[in-house]
C-alpha positions in Angstrom: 78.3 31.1 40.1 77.5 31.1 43.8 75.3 28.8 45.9 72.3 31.1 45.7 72.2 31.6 42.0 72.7 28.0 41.3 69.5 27.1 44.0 67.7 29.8 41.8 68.4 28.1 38.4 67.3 24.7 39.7 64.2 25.7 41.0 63.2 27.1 38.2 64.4 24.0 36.0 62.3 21.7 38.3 59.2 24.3 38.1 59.5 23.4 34.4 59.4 19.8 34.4 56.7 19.6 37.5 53.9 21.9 36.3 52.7 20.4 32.9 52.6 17.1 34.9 50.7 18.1 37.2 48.4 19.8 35.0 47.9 16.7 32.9 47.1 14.9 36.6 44.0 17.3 37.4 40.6 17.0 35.8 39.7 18.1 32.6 36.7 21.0 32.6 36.6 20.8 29.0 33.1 19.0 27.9 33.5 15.9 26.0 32.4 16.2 22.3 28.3 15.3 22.0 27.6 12.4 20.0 26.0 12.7 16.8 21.8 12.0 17.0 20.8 9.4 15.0 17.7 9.9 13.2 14.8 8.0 14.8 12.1 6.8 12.6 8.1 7.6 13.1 5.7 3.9 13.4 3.5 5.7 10.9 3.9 5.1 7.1 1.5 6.0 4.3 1.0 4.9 0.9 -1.4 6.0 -1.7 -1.7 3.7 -5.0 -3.1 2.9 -8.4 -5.0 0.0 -7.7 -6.1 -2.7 -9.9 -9.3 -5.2 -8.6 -9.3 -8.1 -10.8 -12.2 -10.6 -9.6 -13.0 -14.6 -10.4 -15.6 -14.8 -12.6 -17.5 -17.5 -10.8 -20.9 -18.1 -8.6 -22.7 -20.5 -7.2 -26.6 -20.4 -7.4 -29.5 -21.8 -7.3 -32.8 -21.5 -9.3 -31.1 -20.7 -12.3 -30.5 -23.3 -15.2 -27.5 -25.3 -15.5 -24.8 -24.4 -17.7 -24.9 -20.6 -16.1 -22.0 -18.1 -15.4 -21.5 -14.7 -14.2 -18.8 -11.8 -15.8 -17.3 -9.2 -12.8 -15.7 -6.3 -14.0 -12.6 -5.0 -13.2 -11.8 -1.9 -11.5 -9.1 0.8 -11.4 -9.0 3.1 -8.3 -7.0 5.2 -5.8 -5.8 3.5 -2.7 -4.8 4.9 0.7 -3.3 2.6 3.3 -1.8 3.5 7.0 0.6 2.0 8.4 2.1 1.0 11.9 5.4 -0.4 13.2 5.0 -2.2 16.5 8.9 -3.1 16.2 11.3 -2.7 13.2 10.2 -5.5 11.2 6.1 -6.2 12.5 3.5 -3.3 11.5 -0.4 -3.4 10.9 -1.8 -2.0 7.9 -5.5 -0.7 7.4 -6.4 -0.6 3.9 -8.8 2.0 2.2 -10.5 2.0 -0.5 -13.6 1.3 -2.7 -14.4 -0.4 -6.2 -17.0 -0.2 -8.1 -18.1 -3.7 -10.1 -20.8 -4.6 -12.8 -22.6 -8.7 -12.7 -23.5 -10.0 -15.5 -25.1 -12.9 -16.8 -23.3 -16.0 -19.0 -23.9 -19.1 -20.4 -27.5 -20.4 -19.7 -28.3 -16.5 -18.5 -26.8 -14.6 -20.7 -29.3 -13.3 -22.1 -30.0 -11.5 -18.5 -27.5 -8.8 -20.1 -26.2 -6.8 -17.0 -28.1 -8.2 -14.1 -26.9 -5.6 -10.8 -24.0 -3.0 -10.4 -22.7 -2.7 -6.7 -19.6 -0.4 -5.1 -17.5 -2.5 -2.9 -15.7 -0.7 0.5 -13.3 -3.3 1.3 -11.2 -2.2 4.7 -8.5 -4.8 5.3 -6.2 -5.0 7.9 -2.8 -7.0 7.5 0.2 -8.1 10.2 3.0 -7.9 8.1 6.8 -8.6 8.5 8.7 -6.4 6.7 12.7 -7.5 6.0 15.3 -5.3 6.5 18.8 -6.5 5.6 18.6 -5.3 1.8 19.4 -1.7 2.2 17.2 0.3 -0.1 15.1 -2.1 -0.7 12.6 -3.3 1.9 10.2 -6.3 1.4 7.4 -7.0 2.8 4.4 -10.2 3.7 1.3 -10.3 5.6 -1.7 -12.1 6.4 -5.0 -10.4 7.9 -8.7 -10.1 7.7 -11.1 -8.2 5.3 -14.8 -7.4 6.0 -16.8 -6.0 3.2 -19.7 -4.0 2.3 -22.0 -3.3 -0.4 -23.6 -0.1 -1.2 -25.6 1.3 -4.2 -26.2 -1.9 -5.6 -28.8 -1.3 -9.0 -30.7 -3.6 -10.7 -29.7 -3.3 -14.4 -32.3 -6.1 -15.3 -36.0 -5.3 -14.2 -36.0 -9.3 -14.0 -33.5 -9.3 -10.8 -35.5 -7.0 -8.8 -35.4 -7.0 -6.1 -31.5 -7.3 -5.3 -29.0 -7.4 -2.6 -25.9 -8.4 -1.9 -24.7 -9.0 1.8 -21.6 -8.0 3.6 -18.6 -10.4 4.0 -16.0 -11.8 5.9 -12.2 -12.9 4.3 -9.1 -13.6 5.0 -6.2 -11.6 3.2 -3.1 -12.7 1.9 -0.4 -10.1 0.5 3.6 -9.5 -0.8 5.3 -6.9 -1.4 8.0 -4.2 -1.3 9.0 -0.4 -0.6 11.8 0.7 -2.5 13.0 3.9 0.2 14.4 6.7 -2.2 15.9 8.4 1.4 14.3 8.7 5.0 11.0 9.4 4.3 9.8 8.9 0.5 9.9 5.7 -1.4 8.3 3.8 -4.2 5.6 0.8 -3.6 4.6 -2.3 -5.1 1.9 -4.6 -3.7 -0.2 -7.5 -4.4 -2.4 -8.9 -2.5 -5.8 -11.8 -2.4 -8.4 -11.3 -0.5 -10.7 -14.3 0.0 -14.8 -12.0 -0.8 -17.9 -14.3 -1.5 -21.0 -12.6 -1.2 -24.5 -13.9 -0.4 -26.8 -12.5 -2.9 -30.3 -12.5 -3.5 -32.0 -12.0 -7.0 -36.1 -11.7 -8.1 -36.8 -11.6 -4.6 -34.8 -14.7 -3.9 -36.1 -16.5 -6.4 -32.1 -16.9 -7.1 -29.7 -17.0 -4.3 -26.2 -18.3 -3.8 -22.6 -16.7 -3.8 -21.0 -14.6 -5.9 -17.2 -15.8 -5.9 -15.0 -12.7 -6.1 -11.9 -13.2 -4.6 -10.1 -10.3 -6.5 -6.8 -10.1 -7.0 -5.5 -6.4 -6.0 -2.2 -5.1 -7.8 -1.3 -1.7 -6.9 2.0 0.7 -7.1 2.4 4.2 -5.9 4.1 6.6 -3.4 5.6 5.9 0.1 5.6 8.0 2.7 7.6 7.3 6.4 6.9 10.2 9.1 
């Protein structure tokens, strides 16, 4: 083999080790693979429940005989409430609703029969801190403020007229837990005590005082996250 055929061979030998190296050495044009989008959650939740009202069965009047006591009924309604998440755990929650409630007399005044009918609309807002290290399931507390009014109130007893109950203010107290069947639907259960003790005024204020309620409110139902 002569000297030209041999400088041929080697050339070509050291072509084949050189340009995969120096391919790996220049810059890749390819695009790097995009990461994956993680699902970003809406602030705004909604639930709608079944909600019981279950109030105290207690007042404190005057110009009525001792020995006196008063029967509230309880209620069973829909519920809507909104929520929203200033962080992961902290949202506000405005609660709607309204429940409808017969007075009547006991004890000493019994004989009063029914003595007024009234509809509560009971907004309530709520700061709440909801817990997320338990997967699934996703409990919850708050504390906030309820303000009350009172619309058509009827006198059931001629003898009460004329009625009226005021608006009030109370604090709220409430626990519970979503139950979140995938991103956006879940199950609810909540309970909550709301502190409602209404001035009222009877016989044209003949009889006055304050109508304990401070109902208990138990409700379950749907979740929704946007």
């Amino acid at each position: 083999m002569n000297i030209t055929l041999k400088a041929a061979l080697s050339a070509i030998l050291l072509s084949a080790v050189a340009l995969p190296a120096a391919a790996a050495d220049l810059p890749s044009t390819k695009a790097p693979l995009a990461p994956a989008l993680a699902y970003s959650q809406s602030p705004w939740m909604i639930r709608v429940r079944a909600l019981g009202v279950m109030p105290e069965q207690k007042a404190t009047l005057t110009g009525v005989p001792a020995g006196y006591g008063v029967s509230v009924t309880n209620s069973l309604v829909p519920e809507l409430d909104i929520s929203y998440f200033l962080t992961k755990n902290i949202a506000l929650e405005l609660i709607l609703g309204v429940t409808p409630h017969e007075i009547k007399g006991k004890g000493t005044i019994a004989a009063l029969g029914d003595i007024v009918a009234t509809t509560a609309l009971p907004p309530t807002l709520t700061l709440q801190y909801h817990f997320t290290d338990f997967g699934a399931f996703k409990p919850y507390i708050g504390i906030g403020v309820n303000y009350t009014t009172y619309f058509n109130t009827t006198v059931k007893n001629p003898g009460a007229a004329p009625a009226s109950i005021k608006p009030s203010w109370g604090i709220a107290g409430q626990i519970g837990f979503d139950y979140m069947f995938d991103q956006h639907w879940g199950f609810n259960v909540d309970v909550k005590k709301i502190l409602m003790e209404p001035s009222v005024s009877l016989a044209g204020g003949a009889v006055t005082g304050k109508v304990n309620l401070n109902p208990w409110l138990i409700g379950a139902g749907v979740t929704y996250r946007f």
